[in-house]
C-alpha positions in Angstrom: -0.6 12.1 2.5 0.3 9.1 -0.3 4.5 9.3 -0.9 4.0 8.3 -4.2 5.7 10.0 -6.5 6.7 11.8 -3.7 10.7 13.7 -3.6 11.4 12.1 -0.5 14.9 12.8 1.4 16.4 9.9 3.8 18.8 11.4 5.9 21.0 8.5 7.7 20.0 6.4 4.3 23.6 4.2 4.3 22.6 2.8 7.6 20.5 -0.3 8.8 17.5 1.0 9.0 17.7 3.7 6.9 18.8 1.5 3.9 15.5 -0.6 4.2 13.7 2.6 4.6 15.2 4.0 1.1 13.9 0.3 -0.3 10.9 0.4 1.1 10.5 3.5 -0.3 11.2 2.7 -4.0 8.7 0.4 -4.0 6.1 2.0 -3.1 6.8 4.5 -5.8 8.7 7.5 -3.8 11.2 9.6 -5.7 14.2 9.1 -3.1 17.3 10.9 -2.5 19.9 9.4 0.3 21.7 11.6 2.3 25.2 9.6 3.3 28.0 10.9 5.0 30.8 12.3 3.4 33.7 9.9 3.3 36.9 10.5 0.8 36.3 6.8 -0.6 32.3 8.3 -1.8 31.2 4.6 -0.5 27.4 4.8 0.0 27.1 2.5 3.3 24.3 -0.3 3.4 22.8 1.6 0.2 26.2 0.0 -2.4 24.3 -3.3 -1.6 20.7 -2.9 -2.3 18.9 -3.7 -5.6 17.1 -0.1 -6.0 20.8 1.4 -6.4 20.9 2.5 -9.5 17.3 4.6 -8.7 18.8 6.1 -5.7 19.7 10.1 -6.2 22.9 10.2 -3.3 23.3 13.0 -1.5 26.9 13.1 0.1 27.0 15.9 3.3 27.6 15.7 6.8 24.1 16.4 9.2 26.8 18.5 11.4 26.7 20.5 8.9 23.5 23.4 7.8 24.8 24.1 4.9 25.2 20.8 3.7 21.9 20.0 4.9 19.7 22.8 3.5 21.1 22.1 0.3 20.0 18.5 0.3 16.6 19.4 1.1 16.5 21.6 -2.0 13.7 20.5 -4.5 12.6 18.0 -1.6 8.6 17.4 -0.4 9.5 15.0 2.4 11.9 14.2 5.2 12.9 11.3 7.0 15.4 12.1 9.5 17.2 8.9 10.7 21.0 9.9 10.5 22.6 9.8 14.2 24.9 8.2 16.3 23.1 5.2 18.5 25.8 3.2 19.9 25.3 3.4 23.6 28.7 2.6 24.9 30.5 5.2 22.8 28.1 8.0 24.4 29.9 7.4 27.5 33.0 7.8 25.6 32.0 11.0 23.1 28.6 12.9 24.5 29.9 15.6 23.0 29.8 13.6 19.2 26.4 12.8 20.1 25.5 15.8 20.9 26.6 17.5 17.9 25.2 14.9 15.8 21.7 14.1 17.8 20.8 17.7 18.6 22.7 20.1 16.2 21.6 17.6 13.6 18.1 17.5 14.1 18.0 21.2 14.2 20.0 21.7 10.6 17.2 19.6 9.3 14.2 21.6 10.9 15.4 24.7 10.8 16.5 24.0 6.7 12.8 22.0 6.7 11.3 25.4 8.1 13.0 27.6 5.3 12.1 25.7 2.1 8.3 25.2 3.2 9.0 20.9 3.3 5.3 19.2 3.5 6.2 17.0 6.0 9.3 16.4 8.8 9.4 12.3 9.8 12.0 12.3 12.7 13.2 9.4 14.5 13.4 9.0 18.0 14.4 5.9 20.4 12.6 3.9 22.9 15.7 4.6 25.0 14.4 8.0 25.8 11.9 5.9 28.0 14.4 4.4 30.2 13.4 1.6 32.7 9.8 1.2 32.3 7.8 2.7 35.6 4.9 0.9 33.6 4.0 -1.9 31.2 3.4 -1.5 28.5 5.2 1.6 27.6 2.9 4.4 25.9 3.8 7.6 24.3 2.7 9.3 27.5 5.8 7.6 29.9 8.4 9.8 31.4 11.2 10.6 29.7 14.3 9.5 31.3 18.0 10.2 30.0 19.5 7.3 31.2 22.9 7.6 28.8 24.2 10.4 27.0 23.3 9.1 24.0 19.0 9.2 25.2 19.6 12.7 26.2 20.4 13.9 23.1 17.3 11.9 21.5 15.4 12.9 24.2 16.7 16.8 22.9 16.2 16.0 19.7 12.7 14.8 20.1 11.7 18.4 21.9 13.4 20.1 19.3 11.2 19.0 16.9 8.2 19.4 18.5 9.0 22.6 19.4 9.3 23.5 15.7 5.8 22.0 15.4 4.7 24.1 18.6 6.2 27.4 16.9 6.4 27.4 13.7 3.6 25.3 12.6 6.1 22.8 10.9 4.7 19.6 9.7 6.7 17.2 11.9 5.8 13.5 12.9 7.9 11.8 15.4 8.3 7.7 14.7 9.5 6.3 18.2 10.6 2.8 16.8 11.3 0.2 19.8 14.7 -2.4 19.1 15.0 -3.4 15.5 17.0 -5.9 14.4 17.5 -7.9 11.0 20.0 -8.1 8.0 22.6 -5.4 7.8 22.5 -4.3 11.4 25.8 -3.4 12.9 28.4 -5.6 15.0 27.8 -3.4 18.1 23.8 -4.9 18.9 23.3 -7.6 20.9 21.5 -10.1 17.7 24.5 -9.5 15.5 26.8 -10.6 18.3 25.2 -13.4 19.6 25.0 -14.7 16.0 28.5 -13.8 14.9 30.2 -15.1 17.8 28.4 -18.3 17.4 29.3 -18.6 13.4 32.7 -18.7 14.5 32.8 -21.5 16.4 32.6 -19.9 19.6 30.8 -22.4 22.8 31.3 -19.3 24.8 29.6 -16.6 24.0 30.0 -12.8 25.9 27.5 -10.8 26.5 26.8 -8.6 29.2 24.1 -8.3 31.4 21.5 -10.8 31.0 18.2 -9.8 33.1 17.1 -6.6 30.8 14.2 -7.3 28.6 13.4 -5.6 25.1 10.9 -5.6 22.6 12.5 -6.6 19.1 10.8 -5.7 15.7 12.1 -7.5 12.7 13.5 -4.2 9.9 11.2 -4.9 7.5 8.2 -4.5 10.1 9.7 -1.1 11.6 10.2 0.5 8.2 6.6 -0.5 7.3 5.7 1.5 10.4 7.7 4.5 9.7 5.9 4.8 5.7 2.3 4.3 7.9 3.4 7.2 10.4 4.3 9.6 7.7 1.3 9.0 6.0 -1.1 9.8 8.4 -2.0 13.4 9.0 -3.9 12.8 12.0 -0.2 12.3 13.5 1.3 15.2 12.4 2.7 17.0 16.1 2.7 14.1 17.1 4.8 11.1 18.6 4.2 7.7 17.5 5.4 4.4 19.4 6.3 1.4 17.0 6.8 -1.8 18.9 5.2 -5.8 18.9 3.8 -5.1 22.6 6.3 -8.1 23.4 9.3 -8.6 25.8 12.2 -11.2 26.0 15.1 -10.7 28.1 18.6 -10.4 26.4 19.4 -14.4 28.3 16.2 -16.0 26.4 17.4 -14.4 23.4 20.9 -16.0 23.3 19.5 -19.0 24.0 16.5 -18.7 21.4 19.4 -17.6 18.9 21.5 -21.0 19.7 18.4 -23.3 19.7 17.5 -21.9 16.2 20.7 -22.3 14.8 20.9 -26.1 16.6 24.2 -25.1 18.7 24.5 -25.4 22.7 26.3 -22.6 24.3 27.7 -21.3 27.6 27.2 -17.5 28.2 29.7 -15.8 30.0 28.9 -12.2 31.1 31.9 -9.8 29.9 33.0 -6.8 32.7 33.5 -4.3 29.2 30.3 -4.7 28.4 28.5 -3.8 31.0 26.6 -0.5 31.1 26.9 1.8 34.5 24.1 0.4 36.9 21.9 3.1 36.7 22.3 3.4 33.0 20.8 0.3 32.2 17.6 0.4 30.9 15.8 -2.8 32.5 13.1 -3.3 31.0 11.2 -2.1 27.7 7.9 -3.1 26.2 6.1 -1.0 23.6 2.3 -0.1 24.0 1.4 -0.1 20.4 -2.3 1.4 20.3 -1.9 4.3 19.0 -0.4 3.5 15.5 -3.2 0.7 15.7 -5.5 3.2 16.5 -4.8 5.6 13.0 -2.8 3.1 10.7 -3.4 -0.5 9.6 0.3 -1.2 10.7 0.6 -4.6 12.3 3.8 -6.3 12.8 4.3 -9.0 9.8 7.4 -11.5 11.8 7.4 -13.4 14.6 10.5 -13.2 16.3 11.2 -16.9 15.5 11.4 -15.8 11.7 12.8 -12.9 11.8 15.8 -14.0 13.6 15.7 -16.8 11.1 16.1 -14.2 8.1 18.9 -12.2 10.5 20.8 -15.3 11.0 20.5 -16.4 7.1 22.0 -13.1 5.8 24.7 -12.8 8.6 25.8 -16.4 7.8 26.2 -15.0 4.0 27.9 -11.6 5.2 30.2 -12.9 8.1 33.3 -11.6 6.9 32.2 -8.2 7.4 32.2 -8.5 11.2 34.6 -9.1 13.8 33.3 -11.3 16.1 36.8 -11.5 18.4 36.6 -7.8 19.1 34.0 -6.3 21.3 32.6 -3.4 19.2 31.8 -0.6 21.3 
């Protein structure tokens, strides 16, 4: 499948990722309508800032809502489905949010997918489902371990939609996108606070626990990823890691972070944010040979520069976070 000239739906298209996805999107000549969250002040998230605005058709609705999301699918050929809640420490606050977002969510889009005959269901899941790697590097075959409330319902949502695929012969592709980070992401991930915190003047920076490794993907790279996916009909039923196959703990980071920006810091780990013991996921690194295998996705950053462009644009945009108050 090309997406040009493609109607193309972005579900979750106000937020980080999906903002670069709708982008992305544009420019390769897709006919793209955002789905945003109704909110009385009809602001657009990420999407008031990009360039493509004005060629954006914006769909307001709530994904909690079937109604609202079958009619948004009207007159649509493809779905992206990124909208859901990903914070991890407000999933041991809310599950229940989560799970009416994450799981009844995902099923308003399939089941409204199912009913108007769409040509093709992208939806996103998380590395989180993984958990604690039993192996290295992480495949597409790994268990699947619900280590938070908010993995469980992606984890839900993932078998949702292959069940659709299973039993109704829906066209769905499942993108499995390991950390992304970059311009635009929120206050609550660990890049944004390490940088923010810094900006400010800060010599002590909070963070939480230090040891746990990920394997970070610059935006532009993971959006790339996600267009490759949905292209490729050999994936279709399918579940597709994206992921640079690297690992840094969350300590090397911070001090990667302060090197590049030519600052000397102290990190002092924070009790609040701290995940349960067995919550934390300890380690994740992505085997990426499969979307080697049937795309010519390769990841386009290092981590050097894309932390580079990250800490750029959040220098520019500071006053839209609050680097004095923990965001869970």
């Amino acid at each position: 499948m090309n997406l040009k000239n493609k109607k193309v739906l972005v579900t979750g298209a106000g937020g980080f990722i999906g903002s670069h996805l709708v982008e992305k999107l544009i420019e390769n000549s897709a006919k793209v309508k955002a789905f945003v969250r109704y909110n009385s002040r009809n602001n657009w998230g990420w999407l008031e800032t990009i360039k493509y605005k004005d060629d954006v058709e914006v769909y307001i609705g709530d994904i909690r809502d079937y109604d609202s999301v079958k009619n948004s699918l009207k007159g649509v050929e493809v779905v992206f489905h990124l909208a859901a809640l990903i914070g991890i420490p407000y999933s041991y606050v809310s599950p229940l949010a989560y799970i009416k977002t994450n799981i009844e969510g995902t099923y308003n889009v399939l089941q409204s997918a199912r009913e108007l005959d769409i040509e093709r269901v992208i939806h996103t899941s998380t590395s989180e489902v993984y958990g604690t790697a039993r192996y290295i590097p992480i495949d597409e075959f790994h268990p699947l371990q619900p280590q938070s409330p908010y993995s469980a319902t992606k984890i839900s949502a993932d078998n949702m939609a292959l069940s659709f695929y299973n039993a109704f012969d829906l066209p769905v592709t499942i993108v499995r996108p390991f950390n992304t980070y970059g311009p635009r992401q929120s206050a609550r991930a660990v890049i944004p606070t390490i940088i923010t915190q810094i900006l400010t003047g800060k010599k002590q920076i909070k963070l939480g626990k230090l040891s746990p490794t990920r394997d970070l993907n610059f935006v532009k790279d993971t959006v790339n990823g996600f267009i490759k996916i949905a292209e490729c009909d050999e994936l279709i039923g399918n579940v597709t890691n994206i992921g640079s196959g690297k690992e840094i703990s969350i300590g090397s980071l911070a001090d990667m972070i302060a090197k590049l920006m030519g600052v000397d810091i102290e990190i002092v780990q924070e009790k609040q944010r701290l995940r349960p013991n067995k919550s934390e996921v300890e380690r994740l690194i992505c085997n990426n040979a499969k979307i080697k295998k049937y795309t010519d996705w390769d990841p386009e950053y290092s981590l050097e520069d894309g932390l580079k462009e990250t800490i750029k644009w959040i220098r520019a945009n500071i006053s839209l976070y609050k680097p004095e108050v923990y965001n869970v």
